[in-house]
N, C-alpha and C positions, 0 to 999 in steps of 0.2 A: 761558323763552326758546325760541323754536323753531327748532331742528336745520334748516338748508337743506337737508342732504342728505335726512333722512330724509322731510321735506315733498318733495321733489322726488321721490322715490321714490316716495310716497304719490298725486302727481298724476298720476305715471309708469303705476299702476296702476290707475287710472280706462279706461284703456287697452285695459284686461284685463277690461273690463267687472265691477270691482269699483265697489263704494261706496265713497264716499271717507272715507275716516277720518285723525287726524294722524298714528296710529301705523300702517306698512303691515304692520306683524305683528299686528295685533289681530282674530285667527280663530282660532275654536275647534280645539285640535288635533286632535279629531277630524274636523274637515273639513277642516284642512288635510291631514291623513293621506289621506283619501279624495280628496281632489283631485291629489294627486301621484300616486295610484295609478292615477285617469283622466289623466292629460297619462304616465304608461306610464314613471314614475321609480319603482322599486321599492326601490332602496336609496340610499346617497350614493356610491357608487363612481358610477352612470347620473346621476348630478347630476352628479358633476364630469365626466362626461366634458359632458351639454350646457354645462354653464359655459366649458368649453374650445373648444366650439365655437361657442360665440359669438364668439370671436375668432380666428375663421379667420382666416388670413394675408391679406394685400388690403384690398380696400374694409370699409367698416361694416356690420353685419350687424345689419341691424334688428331685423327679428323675433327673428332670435337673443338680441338683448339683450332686447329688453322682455319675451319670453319668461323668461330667467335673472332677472329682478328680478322677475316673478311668484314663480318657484320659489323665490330665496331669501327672500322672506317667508312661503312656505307652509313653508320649512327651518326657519328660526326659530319661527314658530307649532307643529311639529307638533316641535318640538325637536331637529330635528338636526344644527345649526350653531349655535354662540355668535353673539349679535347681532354683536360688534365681527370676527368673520371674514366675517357678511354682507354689515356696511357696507365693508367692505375691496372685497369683490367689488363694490358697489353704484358707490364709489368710482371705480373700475376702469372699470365700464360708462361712469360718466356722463363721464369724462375720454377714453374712446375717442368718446363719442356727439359732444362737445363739437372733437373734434379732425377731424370730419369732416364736420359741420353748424353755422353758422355760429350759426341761426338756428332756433329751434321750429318757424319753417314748414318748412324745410328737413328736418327732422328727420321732422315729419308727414308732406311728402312723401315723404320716402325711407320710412315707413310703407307710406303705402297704395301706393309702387309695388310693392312688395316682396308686401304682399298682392293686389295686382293678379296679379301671375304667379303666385300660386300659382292665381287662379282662384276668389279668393272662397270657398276651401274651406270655411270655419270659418261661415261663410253670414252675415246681416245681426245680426251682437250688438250694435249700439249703436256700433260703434268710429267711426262717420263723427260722430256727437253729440259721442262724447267726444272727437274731434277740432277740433272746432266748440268746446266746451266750453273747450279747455286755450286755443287763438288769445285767446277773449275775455279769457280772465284773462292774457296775455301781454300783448294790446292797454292791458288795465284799468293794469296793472304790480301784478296780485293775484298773491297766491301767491309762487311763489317762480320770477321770470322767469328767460329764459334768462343774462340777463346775471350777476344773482346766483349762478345754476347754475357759470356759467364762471370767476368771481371763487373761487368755493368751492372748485373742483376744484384751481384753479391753487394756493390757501391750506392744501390738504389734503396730510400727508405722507402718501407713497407707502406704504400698510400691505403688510404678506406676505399674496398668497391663500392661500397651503399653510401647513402648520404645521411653524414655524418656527424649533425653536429647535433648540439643537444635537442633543440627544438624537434629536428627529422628523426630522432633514434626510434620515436614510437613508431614511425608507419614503416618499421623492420616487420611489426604482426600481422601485417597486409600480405606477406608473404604465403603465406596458408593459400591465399586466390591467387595470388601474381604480387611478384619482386618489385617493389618502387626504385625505379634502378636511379632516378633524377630527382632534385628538389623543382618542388611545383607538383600542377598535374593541369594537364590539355586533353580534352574531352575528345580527341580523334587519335591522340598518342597513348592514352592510358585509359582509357575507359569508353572507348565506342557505341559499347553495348549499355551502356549505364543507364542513360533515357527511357530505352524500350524496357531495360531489367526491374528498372523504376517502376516503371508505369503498369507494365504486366504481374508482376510478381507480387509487387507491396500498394500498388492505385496510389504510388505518392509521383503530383506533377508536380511541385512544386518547392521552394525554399521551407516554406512554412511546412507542409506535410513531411517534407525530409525532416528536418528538426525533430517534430513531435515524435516520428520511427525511432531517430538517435537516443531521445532520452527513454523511450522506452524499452527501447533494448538494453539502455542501459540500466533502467530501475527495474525492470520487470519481465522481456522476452518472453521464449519459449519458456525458458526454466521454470517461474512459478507453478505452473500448471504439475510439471513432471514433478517437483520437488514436492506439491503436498501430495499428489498422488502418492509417492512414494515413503511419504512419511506414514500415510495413512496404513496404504497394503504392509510393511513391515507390520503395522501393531496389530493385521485381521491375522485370522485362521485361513487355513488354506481352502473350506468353503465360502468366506468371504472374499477372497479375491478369487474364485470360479464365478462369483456373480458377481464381480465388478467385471470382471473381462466380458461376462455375458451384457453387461449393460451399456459398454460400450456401443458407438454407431460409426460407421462410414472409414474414414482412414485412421481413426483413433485406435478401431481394433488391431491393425497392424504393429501400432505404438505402445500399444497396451500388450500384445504378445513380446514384445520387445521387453520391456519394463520388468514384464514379470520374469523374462530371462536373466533379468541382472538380479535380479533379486534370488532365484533359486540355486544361481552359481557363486553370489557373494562379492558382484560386481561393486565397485568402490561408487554409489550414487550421487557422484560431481557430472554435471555436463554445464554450468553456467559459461564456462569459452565457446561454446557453438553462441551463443546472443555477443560475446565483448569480443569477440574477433569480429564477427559479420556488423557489429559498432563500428572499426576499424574501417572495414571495407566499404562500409554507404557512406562513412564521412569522405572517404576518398572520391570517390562518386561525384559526393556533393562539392569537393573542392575543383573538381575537372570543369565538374557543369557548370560553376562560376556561383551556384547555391550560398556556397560558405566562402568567407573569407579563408587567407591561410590561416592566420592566429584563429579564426572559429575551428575552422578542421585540427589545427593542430590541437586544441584544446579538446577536444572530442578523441583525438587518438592519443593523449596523452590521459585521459579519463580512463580508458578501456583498460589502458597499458597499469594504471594506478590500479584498476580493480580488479587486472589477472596475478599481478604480483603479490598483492595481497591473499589471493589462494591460491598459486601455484608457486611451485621452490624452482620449479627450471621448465623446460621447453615440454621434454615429453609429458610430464605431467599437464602441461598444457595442452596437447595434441591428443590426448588419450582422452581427455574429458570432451576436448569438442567430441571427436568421434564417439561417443557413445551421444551426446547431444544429435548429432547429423543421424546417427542408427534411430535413434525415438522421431526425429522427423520423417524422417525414409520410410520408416515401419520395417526398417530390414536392421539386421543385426551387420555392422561394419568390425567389428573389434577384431577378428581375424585377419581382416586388410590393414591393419593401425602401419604393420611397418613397410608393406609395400608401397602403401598410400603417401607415408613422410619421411622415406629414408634418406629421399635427397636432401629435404632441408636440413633434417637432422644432423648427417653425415659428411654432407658436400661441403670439402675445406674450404670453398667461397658461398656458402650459402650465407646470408645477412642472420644467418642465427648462429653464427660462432660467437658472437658475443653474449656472454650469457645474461639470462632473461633479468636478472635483478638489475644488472649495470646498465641498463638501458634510460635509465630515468634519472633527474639531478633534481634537488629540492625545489629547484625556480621551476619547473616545465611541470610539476607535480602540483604545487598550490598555485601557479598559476590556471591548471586544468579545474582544480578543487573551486577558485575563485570563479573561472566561468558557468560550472554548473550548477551552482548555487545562484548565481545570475539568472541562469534561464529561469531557475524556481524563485524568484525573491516575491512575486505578485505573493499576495495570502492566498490569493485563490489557491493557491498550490500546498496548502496545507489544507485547505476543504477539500481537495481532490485527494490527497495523498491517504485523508483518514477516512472519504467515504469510499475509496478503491477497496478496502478492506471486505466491503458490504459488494461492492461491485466491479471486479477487476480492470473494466474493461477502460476504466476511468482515466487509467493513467496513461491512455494513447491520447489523451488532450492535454500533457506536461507540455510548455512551451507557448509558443501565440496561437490563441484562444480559434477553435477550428469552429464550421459551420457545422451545425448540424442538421440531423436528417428530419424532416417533419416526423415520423416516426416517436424519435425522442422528445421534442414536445409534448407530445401527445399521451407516452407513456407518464411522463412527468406529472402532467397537468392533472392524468388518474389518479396516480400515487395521491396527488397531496390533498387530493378532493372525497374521495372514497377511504383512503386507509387516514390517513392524518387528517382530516376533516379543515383543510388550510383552504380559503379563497381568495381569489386577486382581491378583494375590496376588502380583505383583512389587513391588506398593505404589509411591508416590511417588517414593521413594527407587531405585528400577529406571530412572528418567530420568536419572541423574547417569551412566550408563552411554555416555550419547549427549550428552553435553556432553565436549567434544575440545579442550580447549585445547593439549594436546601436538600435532594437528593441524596449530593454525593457529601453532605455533610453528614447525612441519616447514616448514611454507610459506612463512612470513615468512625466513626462514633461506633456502630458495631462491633467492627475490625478491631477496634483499639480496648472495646470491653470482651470481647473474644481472646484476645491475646491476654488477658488477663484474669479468663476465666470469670468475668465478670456481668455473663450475658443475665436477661431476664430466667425466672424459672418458667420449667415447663408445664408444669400445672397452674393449669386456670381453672373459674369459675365454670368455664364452658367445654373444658373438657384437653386433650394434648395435640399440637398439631403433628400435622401430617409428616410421614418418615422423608419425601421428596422435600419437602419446605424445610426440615430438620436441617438435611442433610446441606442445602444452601446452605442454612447459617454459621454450620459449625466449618466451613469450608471458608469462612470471612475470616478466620483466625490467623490463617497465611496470606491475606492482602492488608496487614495493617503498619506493615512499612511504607505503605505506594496511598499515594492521594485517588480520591476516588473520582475525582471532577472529569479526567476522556473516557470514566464508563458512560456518564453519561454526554460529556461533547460530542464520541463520536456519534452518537446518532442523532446531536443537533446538527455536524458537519452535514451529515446525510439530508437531513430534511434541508439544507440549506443549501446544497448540490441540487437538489430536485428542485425548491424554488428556482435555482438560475436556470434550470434546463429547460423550466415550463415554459419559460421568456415572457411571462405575466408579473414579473415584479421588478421593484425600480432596480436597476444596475449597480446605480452609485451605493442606494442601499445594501444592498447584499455584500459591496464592496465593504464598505466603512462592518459589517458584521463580521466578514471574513477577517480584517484586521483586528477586530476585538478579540478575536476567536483566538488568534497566535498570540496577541497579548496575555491571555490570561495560561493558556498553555506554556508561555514559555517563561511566565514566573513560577508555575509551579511546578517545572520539571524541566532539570537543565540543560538537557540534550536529549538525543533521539532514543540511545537505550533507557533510558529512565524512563521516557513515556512510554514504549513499550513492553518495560517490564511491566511495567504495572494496569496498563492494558488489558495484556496476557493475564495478570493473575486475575483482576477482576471478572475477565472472560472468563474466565475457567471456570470461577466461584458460582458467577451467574450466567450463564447461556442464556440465549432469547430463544423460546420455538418463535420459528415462520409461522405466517398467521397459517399456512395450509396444511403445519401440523401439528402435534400436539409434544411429539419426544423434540425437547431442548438440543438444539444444535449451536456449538461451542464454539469461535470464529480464533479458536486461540493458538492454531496449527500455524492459519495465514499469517494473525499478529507477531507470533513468533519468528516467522520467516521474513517480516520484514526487519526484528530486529537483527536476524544474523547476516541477511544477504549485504553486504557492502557495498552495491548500488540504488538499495533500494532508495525511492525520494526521501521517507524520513530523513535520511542523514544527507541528504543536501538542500533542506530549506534552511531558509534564514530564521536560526535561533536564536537573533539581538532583539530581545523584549527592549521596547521605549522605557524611555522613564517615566511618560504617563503611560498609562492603559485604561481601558474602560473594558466591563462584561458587557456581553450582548443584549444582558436580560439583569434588571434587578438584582440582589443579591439578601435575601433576608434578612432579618435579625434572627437571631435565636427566641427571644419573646412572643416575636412574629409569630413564626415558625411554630411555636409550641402552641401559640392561641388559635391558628387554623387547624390543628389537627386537635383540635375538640368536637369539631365534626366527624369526626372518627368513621365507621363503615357506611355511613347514611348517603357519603359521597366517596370516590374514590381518593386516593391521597393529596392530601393541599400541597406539593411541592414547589409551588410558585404562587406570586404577587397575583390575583385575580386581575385581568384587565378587560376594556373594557370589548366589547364581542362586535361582530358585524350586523347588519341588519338581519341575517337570514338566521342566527345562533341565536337573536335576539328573540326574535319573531318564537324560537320553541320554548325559550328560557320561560318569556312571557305565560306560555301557555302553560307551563307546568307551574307557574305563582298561579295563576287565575283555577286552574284545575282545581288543585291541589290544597289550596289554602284561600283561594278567594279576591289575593289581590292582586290590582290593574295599573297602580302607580306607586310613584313613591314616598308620599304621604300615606299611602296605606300599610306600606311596608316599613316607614321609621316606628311608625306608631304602634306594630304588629311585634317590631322587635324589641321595646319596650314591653309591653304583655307579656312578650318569652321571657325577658329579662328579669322583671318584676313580680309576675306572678306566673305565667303558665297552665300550662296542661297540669303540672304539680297543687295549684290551687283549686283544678275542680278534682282530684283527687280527693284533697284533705276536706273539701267542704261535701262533696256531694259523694263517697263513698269512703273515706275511713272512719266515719261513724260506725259504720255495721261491721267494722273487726271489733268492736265492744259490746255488740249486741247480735249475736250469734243467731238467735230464734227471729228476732226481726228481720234478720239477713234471708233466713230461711225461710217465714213468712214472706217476703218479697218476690224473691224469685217463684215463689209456688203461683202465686197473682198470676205473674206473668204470662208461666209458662199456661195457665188455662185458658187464656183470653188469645185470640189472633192480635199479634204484636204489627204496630208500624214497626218501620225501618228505624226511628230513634229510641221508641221501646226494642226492639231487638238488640241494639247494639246497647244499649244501657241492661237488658239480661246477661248478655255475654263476658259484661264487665263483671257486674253483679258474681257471677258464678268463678271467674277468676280470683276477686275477693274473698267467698268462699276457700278456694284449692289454693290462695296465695299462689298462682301461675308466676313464675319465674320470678317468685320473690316480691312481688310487687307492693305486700302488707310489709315488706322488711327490709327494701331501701328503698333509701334518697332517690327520688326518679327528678330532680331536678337537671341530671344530666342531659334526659330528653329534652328538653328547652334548651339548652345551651347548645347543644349539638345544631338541633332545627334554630337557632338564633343566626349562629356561626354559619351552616347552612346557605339559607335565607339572606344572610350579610354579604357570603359571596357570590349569589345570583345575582344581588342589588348590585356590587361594584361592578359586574356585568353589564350590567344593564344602564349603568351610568346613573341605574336612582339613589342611590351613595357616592358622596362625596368623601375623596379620599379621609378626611377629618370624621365623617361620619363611621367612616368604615373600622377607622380606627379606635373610633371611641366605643361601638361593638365588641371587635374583639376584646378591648379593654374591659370591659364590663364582662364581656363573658368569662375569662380568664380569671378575674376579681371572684365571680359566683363560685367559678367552678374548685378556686381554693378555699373558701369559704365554707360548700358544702363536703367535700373529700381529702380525702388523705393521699393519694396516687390514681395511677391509669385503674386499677384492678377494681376498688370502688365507685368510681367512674365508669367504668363496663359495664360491672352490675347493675346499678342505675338506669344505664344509657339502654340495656336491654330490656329491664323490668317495664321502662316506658314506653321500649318501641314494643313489646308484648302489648300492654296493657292496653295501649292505646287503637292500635291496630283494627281496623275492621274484618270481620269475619268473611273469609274468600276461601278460595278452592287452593289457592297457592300460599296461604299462611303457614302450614307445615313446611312448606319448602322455601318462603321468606325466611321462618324464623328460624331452622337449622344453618342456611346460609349466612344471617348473621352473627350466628355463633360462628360458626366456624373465620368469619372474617374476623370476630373479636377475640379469637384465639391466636389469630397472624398476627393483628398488631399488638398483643399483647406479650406476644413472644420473641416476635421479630423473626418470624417461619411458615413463609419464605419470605424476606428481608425485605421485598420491596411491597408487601402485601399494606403497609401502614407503619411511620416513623413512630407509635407510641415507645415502642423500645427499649429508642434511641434517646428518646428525650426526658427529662424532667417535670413531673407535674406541677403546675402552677402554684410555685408557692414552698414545696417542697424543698427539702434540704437537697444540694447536687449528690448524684451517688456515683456518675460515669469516671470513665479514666478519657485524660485528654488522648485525643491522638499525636504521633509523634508528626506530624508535618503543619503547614499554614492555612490548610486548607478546609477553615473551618468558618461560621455563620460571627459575623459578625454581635457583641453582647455574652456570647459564652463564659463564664467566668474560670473555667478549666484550663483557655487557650494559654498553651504554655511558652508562646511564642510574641 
């Protein structure tokens, strides 16, 4: 039985100065290969785009068509189309041909006018005969008339040109570069160029390199860069963005004049589809090249297609955003070209975008793409990478299997953790648990939660108000005490624990089993990705870090922000299944703890971790500062030392050897006159200097408790020794205990305690050139923790003095020190 269509097709290509055969596919594939390659189709991506263009928008496009029914029979002969997607196309033509020509003369004529303007180009092939030829057999009623034609087309259901089924609807967005007109992809039929486009363009040769580009186009691309840019220049002055545009270099400033033209016209600032289409198109790439599986590629362009629909409502809106993305890479402005540049897809009744953009995706091909890219991120490293990108963008071009790096970055690493972090390979693994601070972000949370309650320390102190910049921190903790404080400080454990792996001086396995603790404890206290990055952001805000190269606080809460809106970003495709156990990387305090190491108050910087014990080389200066400083070499010298502090102290040659003469005034003054007439040694001088302090009662010293200098130097002294391994954890503990014991014993809170703690380090003090500049500084430091201004200056605060009635308000989450009697959870 003969096929009307396929017969009309076959008459269709008499046209084309072929011979007529019943089957119009019946040519050798090797001329049909060669014939494609003269009419200048090189692959099927240049098919579909002429197939598309045979239905330019408007009138019937003659030539266009009988040209495309050439080509899809030489598709088919040379094998690059399934017949049943040919006749689909063939379908298509003859129902357009039919809807705009009544009649085969009508059709002829719109033929040869058509060839008439171009001018007879193609010169005298026969086409006027085979015009002559087709009337007769129309007149005969041979073949297959037009009427039969029109009866068929009407009888015919509507087939899919594109490939159609759920799994193939995403790589319709591949269209933007070239039409996927076939299921599959062949690296000579669809992608020729892909290898060299690869290799030149992006330096990716491989599976692995392709991967890592995929997911960073899709968490990250061009767009971060342009998006905070533009967040920023919105909130400058317009002599702030004259010296950003001036600070630009090299092809950026083209980019940059770009930029600031959407902004001074009120350009809409989306371009994230220039990165999730160009997703589309390298996975296709990768699928030809044989890189990716289909189910990988598919899953990748079902990713893109998931996270254009989620910000764009239909096509244009899609197209208008890459094009201003393609104008910021160009450095030239495209928006003027938007509709000459996509009216075919847009407009062309066969273009693979008449289906609209939302119905393209079905729930299985959606969380099965969700399920893949969470696959690729499920290592933890990928939550180390994801929160130290934040610190360092560059990071998240290593998402996927783990890439070589440059000696370069060793190298940079290896500085970092030696010079700014003071970290060494022989501090092993275990030397990171140092810089994990959950005491920290309990200091904080406790803030936040007496902040919100109006319930912070007062600002006056003994020593005077702090600083309006430290003020201004604290009262700014008032709006993070919904959010747990723990990723203020994990993310920059993440960091130093990126840099360990990048040094490649520390165990692997180690860093691995830290990385998994690190998601464990993240993801018990914070159930998904916007939660941690809310509260990220707010803690960012609250507290900025300066860079050590400056000194004005720079806020990282623009970036943090952006990864919690962008809907590629990694955050929200790591694996957020907390285990049922977990472990911290690092200790976790007690609150008892906690409160009994921060009796050493300014004399050391803040105890917000378990002391452990040090390397040889940390060892080696610890040592010299006991021996310097206080005389001793072991640790028999030091249990017995911190017993003395304990027991009796620098407080006991006070009361014995100078608060006699606050009762004896004229003996006091007789004394020092002695002194001053006779050339003093060095232990008579510094017994004058006391002498004359007792006198002027210097910083109160006739009028408190200096017991706290002992406690402090005890506490001190206790965690050099855990240091140094001359305490034994039992040891260590039964110090703080005692000190803690003393220190409620003699005071009533942190504020008499201060006093104390300063009257001693006064008192005691040897006479230097830098004493006026010691001892304002220590004021000024006992004003911080006394206030909590700026928050991270000393946790007195935050905390409860030993002994004391509780006066804090709990926070409202779980992320609090273990022993709190507040926790309301």
């Amino acid at each position: 039985m003969v096929d009307p269509l396929s017969a009309w097709w076959a008459q269709q290509l008499v046209l084309c100065d072929w011979a007529f055969s019943p089957d119009p596919t019946a040519i050798e594939p090797s001329l049909a290969v060669q014939r494609l390659a003269e009419m200048e189709i090189a692959d099927r991506g240049e098919l579909g785009w002429q197939l598309i263009e045979a239905f330019a928008p408007g009138a019937v496009n003659p030539l266009g068509h009988l040209e495309s029914l050439e080509l899809l029979a030489l598709s088919v002969a040379a094998g690059w189309l399934p017949v049943e997607q040919a006749r689909a196309w063939v379908a298509r033509i003859a129902g357009d041909i039919c809807a705009h020509c009544n009649t085969l003369e009508n059709w002829l004529v719109a033929l040869r006018q058509a060839r008439g303007v171009l001018g007879w180009e193609r010169g005298d092939d026969g086409f006027l005969e085979a015009c002559h030829a087709l009337s007769t057999l129309e007149r005969e009623g041979a073949g297959i008339t037009w009427e039969v034609l029109a009866e068929t087309v009407r009888r015919l259901p509507q087939a899919p040109l594109w490939p159609s089924a759920p799994s193939e609807q995403a790589w319709r967005l591949r269209a933007a570069f070239a039409p996927v007109l076939a299921a599959g992809a062949d690296e000579a039929l669809d992608a020729p160029q892909a290898r060299a486009f690869l290799a030149d363009e992006w330096q990716v040769h491989d599976r692995d390199g392709l991967v890592r580009l995929l997911l960073w186009l899709a968490g990250q691309g061009d767009r971060y860069a342009w998006d905070l840019d533009a967040t920023r220049l919105l909130e400058a002055s317009v002599e702030q963005r004259d010296a950003w545009l001036a600070g630009q270099k090299g092809g950026s400033v083209a980019s940059g004049k770009v930029l600031l033209g959407f902004l001074s016209r009120g350009e809409t600032l989306e371009w994230a589809a220039w990165d999730w289409l160009r997703l589309v198109d390298l996975a296709y790439a990768g699928l030809a090249l044989g890189w990716l599986a289909q189910a990988e590629a598919d899953a990748f362009a079902h990713h893109a297609l998931d996270l254009i629909t989620r910000r764009y409502s239909d096509w244009v809106a899609m197209v208008t955003a890459y094009q201003r993305g393609r104008s910021l890479f160009e450095g030239s402005d495209k928006m003027a070209e938007l509709d000459q540049d996509w009216a075919l897809l847009l407009q062309s009744p066969a273009s693979p975008w008449r289906e609209p953009l939302k119905a393209l995706q079905d729930d299985a091909n959606r969380e099965a793409s969700q399920a893949a890219m969470r696959a690729w991120r499920a290592d933890a490293r990928h939550w180390v990478l994801a929160l130290a990108s934040v610190r360092e963008p560059e990071l998240l071009l290593r998402q996927g299997p783990r890439p070589s790096l440059a000696e370069s970055v060793y190298k940079d690493a290896q500085h970092y953790l030696k010079e700014v972090l003071g970290l060494y390979p022989d501090d092993g693994v275990a030397g990171l648990a140092r810089y994990w601070l959950p005491a920290q972000a309990h200091h904080l949370n406790q803030l936040a939660a007496d902040a919100d309650h109006s319930a912070l320390p007062s600002l006056v102190t003994p020593f005077g108000k702090p600083a309006a910049e430290g003020l201004a921190q604290r009262d700014a903790l008032k709006g993070c005490s919904r959010f747990s404080a723990t990723v203020h400080m994990a993310e920059k454990y993440a960091f130093y624990l990126q840099m360990a792996d990048d040094s490649g001086e520390f165990d692997a396995d180690g860093l691995s089993r830290l990385a998994e603790s690190l998601r464990g404890v993240l993801g018990r206290f914070y159930p998904d990705a916007r939660r941690l990055l809310n509260a990220w952001a707010c803690w960012e805000a609250a507290l900025p870090e300066p860079p050590l190269e400056q000194s004005t606080p720079v806020s990282l809460a623009h970036e943090i922000r952006w990864h919690r809106d962008d809907p590629g970003s990694p955050f929200h495709w790591l694996d957020w299944r907390a285990g049922a156990s977990w472990q911290e990387p690092g200790p976790r305090l007690s609150l008892p703890r906690f409160t009994a190491l921060a009796l050493v108050g300014p004399l050391n910087g803040g105890a917000w971790s378990e002391p452990l014990p040090e390397s040889a080389r940390e060892v080696s200066a610890i040592q010299e500062w006991m021996d310097g400083h206080y005389g001793l070499q072991d640790g028999e010298a030091l249990r017995e030392f911190l017993d003395f502090l304990l027991s009796a102290g620098d407080r006991q040659e006070y009361q014995i050897n100078y608060a006699p003469y606050t009762l004896n005034a004229a003996r006091l003054a007789s004394e020092i006159a002695t002194l001053e007439s006779d050339d003093c040694s060095e232990d008579e001088r510094n017994h004058l200097l006391r002498l004359k302090r007792i006198r002027d009662n210097e910083a109160g010293c006739n009028t408190f408790d200096m017991a706290a200098w002992d406690i402090a130097q005890a506490v001190d002294l206790a965690i050099a020794g855990r240091q140094l391994a001359w305490l034994s954890e039992a040891q260590f503990t039964s110090a703080l205990d005692q000190s803690a014991t003393l220190a409620a014993k003699h005071y009533p809170g942190w504020q008499a305690y201060a006093r104390g703690l300063y009257a001693g380090f006064s008192f005691f003090m040897g006479e230097t050139e830098e004493r006026k500049t010691f001892l304002s500084s220590f004021r000024e430091a006992l004003v911080s923790w006394l206030t909590g201004a700026p928050p991270l200056a000393g946790p007195w605060a935050s905390l409860d003095f030993p002994g004391a009635r509780p006066r804090h308000w709990a926070p409202m989450h779980i992320d609090t020190l273990p022993g709190d009697a507040r926790t309301l959870h």
